[in-house]
N, C-alpha and C positions, 0 to 999 in steps of 0.2 A: 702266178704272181704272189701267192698268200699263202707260200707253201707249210710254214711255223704257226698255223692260224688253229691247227691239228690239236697245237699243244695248250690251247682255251688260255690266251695270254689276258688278266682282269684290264688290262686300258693298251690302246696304240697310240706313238705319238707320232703324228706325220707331219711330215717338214713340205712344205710348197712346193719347193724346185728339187725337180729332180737333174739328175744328167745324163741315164743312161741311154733315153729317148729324146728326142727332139719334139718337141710341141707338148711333152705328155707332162702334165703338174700333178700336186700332191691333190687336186680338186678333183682331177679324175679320177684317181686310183681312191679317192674318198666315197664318190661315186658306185665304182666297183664293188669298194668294201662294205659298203653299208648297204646295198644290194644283196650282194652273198651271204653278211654277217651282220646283220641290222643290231643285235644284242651286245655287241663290243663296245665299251664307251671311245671313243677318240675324242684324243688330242690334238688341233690340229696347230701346231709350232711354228713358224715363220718368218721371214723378215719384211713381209709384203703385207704394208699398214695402209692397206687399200680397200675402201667402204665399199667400191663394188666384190670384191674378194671375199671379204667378210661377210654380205651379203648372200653369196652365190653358199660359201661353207653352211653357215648358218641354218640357211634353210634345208642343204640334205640332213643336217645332223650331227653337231658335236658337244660334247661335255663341254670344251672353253676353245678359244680363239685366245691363241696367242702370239703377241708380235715380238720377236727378240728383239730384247736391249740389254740394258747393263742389269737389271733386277730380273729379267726372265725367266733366268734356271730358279730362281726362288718362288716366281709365281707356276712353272712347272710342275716343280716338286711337292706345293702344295697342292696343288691340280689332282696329282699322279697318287698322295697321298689320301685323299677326298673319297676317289673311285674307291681305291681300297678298303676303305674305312665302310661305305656300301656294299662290298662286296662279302667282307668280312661276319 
């Protein structure tokens, strides 16, 4: 599932909904990841402005919770930019 995980990427950004599975979301595979790769900071991107959602994220583990709107890709970029600036 993580197979580019090889190449030590400094932040992931993961989106909620996936499509290639049925039932399987971005919570899971956060799950997974932070599991295998606890040191990765994640992003976790979304359009699900849902307090239980953000709770469940929350507690495994992310740099920010972010919900798309119209300013998002700005609060991203600063996000993506931040990790870097720690990593640096």
């Amino acid at each position: 599932m993580f197979v580019h995980l090889s190449e030590k990427p400094f932040a992931i950004v993961l989106d909620h909904f996936f499509s290639d599975k049925a039932n399987i979301t971005g919570l899971d595979y956060l799950r997974d990841l932070k599991e295998k790769h606890p040191k990765i900071p994640v992003i976790y991107y979304t359009s699900a402005n849902d307090d239980l959602v953000r709770t469940e994220v929350m507690k495994v583990g992310v740099e920010q919770y972010i919900v798309k709107d119209s300013a998002s890709l700005v609060r991203l970029r600063t996000a993506l930019d931040l990790i870097q600036e720690k990593v640096e």
